[in-house]
Backbone and ligand atoms as CSV (ligand in chain L), in Angstrom:
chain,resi,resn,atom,element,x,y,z
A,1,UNK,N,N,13.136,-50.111,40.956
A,1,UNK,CA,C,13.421,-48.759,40.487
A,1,UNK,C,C,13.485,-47.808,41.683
A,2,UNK,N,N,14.616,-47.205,42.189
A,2,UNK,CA,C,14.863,-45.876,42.556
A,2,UNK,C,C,13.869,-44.559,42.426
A,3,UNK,N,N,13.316,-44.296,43.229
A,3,UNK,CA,C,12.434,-43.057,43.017
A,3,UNK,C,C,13.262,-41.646,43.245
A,4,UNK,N,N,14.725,-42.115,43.682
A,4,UNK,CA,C,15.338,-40.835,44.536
A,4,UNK,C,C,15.911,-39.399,43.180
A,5,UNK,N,N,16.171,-40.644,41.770
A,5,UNK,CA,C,16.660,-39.591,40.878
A,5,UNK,C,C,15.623,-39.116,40.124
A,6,UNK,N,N,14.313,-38.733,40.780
A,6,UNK,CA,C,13.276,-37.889,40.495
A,6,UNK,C,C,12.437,-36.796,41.096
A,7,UNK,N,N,12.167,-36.036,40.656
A,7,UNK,CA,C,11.160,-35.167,41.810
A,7,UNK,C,C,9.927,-35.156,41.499
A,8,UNK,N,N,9.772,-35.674,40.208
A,8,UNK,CA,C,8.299,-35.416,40.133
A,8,UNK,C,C,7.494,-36.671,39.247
A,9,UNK,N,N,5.793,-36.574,39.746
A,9,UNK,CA,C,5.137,-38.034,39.327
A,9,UNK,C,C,4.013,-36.650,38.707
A,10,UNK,N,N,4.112,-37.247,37.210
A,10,UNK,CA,C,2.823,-36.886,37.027
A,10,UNK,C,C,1.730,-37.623,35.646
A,11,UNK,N,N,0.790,-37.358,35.888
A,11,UNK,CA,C,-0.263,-38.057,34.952
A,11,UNK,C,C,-1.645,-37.271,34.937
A,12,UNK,N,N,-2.350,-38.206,33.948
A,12,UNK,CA,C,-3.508,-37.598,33.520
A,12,UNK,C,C,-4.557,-38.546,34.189
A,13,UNK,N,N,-5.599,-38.030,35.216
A,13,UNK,CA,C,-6.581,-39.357,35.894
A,13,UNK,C,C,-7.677,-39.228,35.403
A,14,UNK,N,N,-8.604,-39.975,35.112
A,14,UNK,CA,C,-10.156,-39.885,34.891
A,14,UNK,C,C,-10.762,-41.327,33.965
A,15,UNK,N,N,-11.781,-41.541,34.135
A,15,UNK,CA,C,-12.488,-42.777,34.031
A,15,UNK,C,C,-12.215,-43.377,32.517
A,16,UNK,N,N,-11.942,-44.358,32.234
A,16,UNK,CA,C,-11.624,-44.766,30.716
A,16,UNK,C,C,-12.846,-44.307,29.953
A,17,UNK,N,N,-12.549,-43.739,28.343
A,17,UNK,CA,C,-13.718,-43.588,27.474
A,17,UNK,C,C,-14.334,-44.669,27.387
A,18,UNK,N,N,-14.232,-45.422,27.371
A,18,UNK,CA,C,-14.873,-47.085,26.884
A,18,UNK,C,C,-16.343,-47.467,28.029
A,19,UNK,N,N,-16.205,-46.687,29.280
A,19,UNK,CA,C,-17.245,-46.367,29.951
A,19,UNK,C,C,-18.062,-45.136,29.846
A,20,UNK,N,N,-19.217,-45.377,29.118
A,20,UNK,CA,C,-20.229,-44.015,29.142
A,20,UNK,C,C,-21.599,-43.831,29.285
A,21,UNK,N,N,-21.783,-44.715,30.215
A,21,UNK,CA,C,-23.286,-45.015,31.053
A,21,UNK,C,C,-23.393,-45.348,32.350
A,22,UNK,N,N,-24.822,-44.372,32.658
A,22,UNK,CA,C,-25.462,-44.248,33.504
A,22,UNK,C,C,-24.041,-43.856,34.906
A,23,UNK,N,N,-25.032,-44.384,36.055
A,23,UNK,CA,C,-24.063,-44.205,37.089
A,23,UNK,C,C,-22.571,-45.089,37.420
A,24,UNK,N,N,-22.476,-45.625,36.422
A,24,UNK,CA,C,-21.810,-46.993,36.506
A,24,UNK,C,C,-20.205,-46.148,36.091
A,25,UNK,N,N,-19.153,-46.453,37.364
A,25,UNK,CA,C,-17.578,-46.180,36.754
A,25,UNK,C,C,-17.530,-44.662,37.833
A,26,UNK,N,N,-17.292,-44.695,39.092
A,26,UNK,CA,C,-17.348,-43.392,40.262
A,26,UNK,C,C,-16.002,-44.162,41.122
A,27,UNK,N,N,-15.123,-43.165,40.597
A,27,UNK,CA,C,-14.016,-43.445,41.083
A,27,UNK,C,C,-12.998,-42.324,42.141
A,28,UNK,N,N,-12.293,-42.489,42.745
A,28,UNK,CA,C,-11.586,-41.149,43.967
A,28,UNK,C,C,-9.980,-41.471,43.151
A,29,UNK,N,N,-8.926,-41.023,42.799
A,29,UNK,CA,C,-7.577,-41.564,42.675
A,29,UNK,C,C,-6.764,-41.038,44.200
A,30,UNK,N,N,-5.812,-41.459,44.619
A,30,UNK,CA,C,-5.036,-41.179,45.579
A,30,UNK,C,C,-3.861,-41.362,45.453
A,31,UNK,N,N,-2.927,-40.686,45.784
A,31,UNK,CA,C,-1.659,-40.895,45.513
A,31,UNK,C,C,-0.715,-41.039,47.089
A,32,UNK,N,N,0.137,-42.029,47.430
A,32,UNK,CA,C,0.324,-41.971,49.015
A,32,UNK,C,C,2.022,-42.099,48.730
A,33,UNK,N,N,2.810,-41.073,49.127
A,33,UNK,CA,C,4.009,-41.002,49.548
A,33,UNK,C,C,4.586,-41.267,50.674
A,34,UNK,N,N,5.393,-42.479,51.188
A,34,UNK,CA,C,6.016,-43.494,51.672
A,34,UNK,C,C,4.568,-43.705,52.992
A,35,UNK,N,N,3.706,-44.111,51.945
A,35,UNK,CA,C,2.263,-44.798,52.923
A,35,UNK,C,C,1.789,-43.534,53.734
A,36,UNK,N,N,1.877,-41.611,53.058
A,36,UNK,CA,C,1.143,-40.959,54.148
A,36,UNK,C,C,0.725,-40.158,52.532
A,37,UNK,N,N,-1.041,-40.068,52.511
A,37,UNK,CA,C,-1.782,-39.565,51.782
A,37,UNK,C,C,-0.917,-38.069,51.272
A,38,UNK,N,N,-0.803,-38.081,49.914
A,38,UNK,CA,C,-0.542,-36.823,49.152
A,38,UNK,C,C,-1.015,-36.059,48.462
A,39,UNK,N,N,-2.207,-37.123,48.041
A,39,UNK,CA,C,-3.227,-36.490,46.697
A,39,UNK,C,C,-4.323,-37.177,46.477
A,40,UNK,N,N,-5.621,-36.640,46.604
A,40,UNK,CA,C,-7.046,-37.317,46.313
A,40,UNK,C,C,-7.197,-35.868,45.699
A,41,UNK,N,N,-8.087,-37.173,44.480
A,41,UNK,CA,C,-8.828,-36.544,43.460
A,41,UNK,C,C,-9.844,-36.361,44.122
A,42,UNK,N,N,-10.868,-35.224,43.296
A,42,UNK,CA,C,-12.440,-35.153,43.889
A,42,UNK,C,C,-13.020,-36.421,43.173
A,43,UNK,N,N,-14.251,-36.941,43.210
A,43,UNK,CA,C,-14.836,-38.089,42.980
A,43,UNK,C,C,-14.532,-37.638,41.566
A,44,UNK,N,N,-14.502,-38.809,40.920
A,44,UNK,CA,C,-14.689,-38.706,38.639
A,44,UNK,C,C,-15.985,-39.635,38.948
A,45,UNK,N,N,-16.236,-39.179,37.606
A,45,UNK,CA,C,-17.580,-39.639,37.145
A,45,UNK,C,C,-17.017,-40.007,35.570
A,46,UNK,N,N,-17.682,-41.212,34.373
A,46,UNK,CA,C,-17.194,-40.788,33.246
A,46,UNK,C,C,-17.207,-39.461,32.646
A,47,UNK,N,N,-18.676,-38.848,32.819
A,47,UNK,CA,C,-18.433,-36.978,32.529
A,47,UNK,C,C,-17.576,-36.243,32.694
A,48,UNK,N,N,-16.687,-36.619,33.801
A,48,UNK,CA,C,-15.935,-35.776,34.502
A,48,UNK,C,C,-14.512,-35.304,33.429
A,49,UNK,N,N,-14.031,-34.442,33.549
A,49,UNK,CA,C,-12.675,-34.145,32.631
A,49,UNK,C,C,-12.027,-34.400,33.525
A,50,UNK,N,N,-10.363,-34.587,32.323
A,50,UNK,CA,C,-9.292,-35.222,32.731
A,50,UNK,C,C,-8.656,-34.820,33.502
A,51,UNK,N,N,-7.664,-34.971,34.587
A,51,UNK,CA,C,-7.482,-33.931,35.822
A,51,UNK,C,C,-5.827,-34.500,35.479
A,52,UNK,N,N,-5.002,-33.107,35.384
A,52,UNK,CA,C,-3.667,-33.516,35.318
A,52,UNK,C,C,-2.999,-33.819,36.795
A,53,UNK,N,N,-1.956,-34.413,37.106
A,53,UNK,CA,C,-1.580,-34.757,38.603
A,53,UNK,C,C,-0.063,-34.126,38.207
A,54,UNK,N,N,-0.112,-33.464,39.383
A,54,UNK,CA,C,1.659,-32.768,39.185
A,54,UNK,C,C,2.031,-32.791,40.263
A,55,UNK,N,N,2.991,-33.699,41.194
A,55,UNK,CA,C,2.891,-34.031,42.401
A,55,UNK,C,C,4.911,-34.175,42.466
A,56,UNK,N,N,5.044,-33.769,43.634
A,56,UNK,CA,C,6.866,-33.434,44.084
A,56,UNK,C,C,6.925,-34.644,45.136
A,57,UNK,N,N,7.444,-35.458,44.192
A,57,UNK,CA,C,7.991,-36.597,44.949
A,57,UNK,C,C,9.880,-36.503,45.552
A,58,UNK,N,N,10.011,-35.158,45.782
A,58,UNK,CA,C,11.661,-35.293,46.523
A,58,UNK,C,C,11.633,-35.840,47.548
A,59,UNK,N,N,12.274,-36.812,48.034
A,59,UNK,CA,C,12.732,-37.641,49.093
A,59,UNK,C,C,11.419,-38.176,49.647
A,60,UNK,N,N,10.965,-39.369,48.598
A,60,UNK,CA,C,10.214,-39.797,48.257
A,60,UNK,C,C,10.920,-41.271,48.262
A,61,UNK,N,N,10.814,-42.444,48.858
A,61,UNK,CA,C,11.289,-43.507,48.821
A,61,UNK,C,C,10.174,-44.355,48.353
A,62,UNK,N,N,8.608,-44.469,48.238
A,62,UNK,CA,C,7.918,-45.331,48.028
A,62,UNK,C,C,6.724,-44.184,47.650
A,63,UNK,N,N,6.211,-44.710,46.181
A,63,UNK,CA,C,4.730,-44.058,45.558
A,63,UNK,C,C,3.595,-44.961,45.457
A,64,UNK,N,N,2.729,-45.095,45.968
A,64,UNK,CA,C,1.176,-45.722,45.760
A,64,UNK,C,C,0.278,-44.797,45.202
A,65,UNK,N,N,-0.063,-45.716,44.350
A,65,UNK,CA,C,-0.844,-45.445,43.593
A,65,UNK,C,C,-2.399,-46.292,43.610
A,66,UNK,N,N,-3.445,-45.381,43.917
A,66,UNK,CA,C,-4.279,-46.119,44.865
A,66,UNK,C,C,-5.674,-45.624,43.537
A,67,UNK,N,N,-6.315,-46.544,42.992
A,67,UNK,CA,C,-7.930,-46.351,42.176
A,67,UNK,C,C,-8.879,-47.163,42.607
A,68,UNK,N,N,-9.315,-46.197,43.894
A,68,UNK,CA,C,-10.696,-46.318,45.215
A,68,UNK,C,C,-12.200,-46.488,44.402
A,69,UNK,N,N,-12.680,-47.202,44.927
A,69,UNK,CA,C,-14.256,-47.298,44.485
A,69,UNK,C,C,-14.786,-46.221,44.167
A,70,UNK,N,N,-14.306,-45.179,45.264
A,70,UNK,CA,C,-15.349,-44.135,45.678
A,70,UNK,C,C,-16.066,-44.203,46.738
A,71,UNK,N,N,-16.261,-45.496,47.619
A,71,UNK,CA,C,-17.438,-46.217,48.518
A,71,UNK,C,C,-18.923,-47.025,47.794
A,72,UNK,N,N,-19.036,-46.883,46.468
A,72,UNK,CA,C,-20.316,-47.349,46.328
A,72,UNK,C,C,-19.627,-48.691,45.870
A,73,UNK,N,N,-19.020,-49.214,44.619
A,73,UNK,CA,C,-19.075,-50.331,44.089
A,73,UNK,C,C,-17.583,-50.160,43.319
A,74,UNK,N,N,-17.591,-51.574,42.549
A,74,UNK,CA,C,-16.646,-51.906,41.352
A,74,UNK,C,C,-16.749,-51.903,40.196
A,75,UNK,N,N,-18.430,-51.244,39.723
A,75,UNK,CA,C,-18.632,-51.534,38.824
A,75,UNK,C,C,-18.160,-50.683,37.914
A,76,UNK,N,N,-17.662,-50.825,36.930
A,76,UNK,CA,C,-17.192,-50.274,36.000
A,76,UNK,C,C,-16.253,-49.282,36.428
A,77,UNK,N,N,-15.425,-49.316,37.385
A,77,UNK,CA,C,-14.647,-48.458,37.453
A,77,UNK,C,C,-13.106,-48.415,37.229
A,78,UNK,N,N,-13.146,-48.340,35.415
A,78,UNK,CA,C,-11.928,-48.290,35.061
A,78,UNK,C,C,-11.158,-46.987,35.080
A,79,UNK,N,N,-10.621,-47.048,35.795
A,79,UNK,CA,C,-9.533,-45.607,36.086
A,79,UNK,C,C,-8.494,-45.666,35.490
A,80,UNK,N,N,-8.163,-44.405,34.721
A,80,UNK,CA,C,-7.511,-44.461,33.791
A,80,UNK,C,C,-5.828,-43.598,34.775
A,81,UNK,N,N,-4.855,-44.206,34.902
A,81,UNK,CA,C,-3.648,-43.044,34.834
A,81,UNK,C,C,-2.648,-43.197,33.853
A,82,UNK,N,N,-3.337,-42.239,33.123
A,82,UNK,CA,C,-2.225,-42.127,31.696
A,82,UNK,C,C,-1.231,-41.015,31.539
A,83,UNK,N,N,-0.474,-41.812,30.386
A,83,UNK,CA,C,0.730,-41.137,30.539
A,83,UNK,C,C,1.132,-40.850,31.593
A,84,UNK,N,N,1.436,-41.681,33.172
A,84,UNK,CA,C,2.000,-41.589,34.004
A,84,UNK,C,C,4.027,-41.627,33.740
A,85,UNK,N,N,4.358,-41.056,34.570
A,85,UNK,CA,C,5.431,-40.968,34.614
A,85,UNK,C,C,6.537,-40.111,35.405
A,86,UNK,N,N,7.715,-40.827,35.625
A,86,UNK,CA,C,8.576,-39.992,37.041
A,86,UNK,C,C,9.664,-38.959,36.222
A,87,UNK,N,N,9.993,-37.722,36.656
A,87,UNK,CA,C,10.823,-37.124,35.533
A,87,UNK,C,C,11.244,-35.958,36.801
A,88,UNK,N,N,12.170,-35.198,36.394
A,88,UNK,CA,C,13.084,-34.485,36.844
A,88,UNK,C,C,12.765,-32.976,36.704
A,89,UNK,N,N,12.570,-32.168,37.632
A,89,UNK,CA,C,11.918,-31.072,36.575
A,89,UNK,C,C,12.350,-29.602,37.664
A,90,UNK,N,N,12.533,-28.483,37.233
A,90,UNK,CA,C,13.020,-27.582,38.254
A,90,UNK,C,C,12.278,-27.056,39.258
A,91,UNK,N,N,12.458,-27.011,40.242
A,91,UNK,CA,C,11.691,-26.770,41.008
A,91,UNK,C,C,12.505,-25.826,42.269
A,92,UNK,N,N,11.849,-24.480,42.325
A,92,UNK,CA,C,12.019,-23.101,42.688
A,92,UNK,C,C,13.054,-23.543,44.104
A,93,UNK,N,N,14.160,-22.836,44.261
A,93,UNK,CA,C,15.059,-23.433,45.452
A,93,UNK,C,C,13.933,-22.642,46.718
A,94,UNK,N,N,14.089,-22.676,47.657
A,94,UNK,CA,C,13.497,-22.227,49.118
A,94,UNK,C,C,14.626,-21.302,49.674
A,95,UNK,N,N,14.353,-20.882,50.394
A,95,UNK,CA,C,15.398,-19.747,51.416
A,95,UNK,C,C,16.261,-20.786,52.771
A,96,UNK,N,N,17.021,-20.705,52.879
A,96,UNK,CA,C,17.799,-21.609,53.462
A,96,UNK,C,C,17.031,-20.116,55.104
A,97,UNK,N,N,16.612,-21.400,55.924
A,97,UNK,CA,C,16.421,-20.609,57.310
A,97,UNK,C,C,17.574,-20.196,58.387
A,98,UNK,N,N,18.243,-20.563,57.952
A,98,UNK,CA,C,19.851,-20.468,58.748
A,98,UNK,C,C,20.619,-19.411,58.237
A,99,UNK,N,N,19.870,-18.324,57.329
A,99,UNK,CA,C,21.253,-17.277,56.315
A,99,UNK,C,C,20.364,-16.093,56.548
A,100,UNK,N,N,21.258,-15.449,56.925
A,100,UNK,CA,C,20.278,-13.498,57.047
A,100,UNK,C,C,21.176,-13.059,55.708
A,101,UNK,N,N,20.322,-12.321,54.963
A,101,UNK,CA,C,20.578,-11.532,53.937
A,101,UNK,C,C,20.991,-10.296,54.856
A,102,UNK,N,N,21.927,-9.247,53.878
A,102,UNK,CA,C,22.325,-7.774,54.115
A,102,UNK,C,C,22.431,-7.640,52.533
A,103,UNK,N,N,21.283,-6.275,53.484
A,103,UNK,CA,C,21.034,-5.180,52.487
A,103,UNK,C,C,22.275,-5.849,50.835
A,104,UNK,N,N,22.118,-5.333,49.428
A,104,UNK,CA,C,22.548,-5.747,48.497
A,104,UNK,C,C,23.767,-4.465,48.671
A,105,UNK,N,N,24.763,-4.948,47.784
A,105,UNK,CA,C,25.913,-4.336,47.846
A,105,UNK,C,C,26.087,-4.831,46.452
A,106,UNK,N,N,25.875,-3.620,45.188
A,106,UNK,CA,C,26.289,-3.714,44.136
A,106,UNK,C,C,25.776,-4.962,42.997
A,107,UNK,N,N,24.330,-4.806,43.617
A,107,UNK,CA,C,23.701,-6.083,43.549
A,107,UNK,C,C,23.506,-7.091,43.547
A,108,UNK,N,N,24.577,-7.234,44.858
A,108,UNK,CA,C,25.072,-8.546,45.102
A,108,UNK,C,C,24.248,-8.972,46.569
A,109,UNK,N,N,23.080,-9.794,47.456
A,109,UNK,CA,C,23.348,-9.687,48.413
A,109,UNK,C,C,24.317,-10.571,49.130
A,110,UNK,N,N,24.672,-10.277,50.227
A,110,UNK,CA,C,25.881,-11.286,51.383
A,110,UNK,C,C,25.160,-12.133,52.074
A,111,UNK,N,N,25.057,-13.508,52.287
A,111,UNK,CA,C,24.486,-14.193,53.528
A,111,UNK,C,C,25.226,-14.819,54.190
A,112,UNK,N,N,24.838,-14.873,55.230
A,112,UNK,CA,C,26.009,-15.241,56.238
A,112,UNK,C,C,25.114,-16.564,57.342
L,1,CA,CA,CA,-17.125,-47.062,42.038
């Protein structure tokens, strides 16, 4: 699959319900765009609420998707990313650095 006809990855992260004891299930999520870190979660805990991920994958050739220990263990750490998914979505154009605006003319401005 092509990541190029998308801009955006997003999902819902946090520890599966099916874990709800003690210290057990301490997880970090990370997200790494073409292998250079984009997104760490703060540590989850099962307590923890669900943390939405809204992340701009444009020119984006490769997504990892990374569910870290945390550093202590494996135990129980089912990490949940739900409803993940890549989708298309608008996203605000930028100012081209190469164009000087003049003053508006009829509320039009000119860039050149
Ligand atoms: Ca852990």
């Amino acid at each position: 699959m092509s990541l190029n006809q998308y801009n955006t990855f997003r999902a819902k992260i946090g520890i599966d319900d099916e874990i709800s004891y003690g210290t057990c299930g301490i997880v970090i999520f990370k997200l790494f765009k073409d292998n250079n870190l984009a997104y760490i979660s703060p540590t989850l805990y099962p307590s923890s609420a669900t943390i939405n991920v809204n992340l701009n994958i444009s020119n984006t050739d490769q997504l990892k998707l990374i569910t870290d220990t945390s550093g202590d263990n494996a135990f129980c750490d089912h990490g949940d990313w739900a409803d993940a998914k890549f989708s298309v979505e608008n996203i605000p154009p930028t100012t081209p650095s190469n164009l000087a605006g003049v003053a508006p003319i009829d509320n039009y401005y000119q860039l050149s």
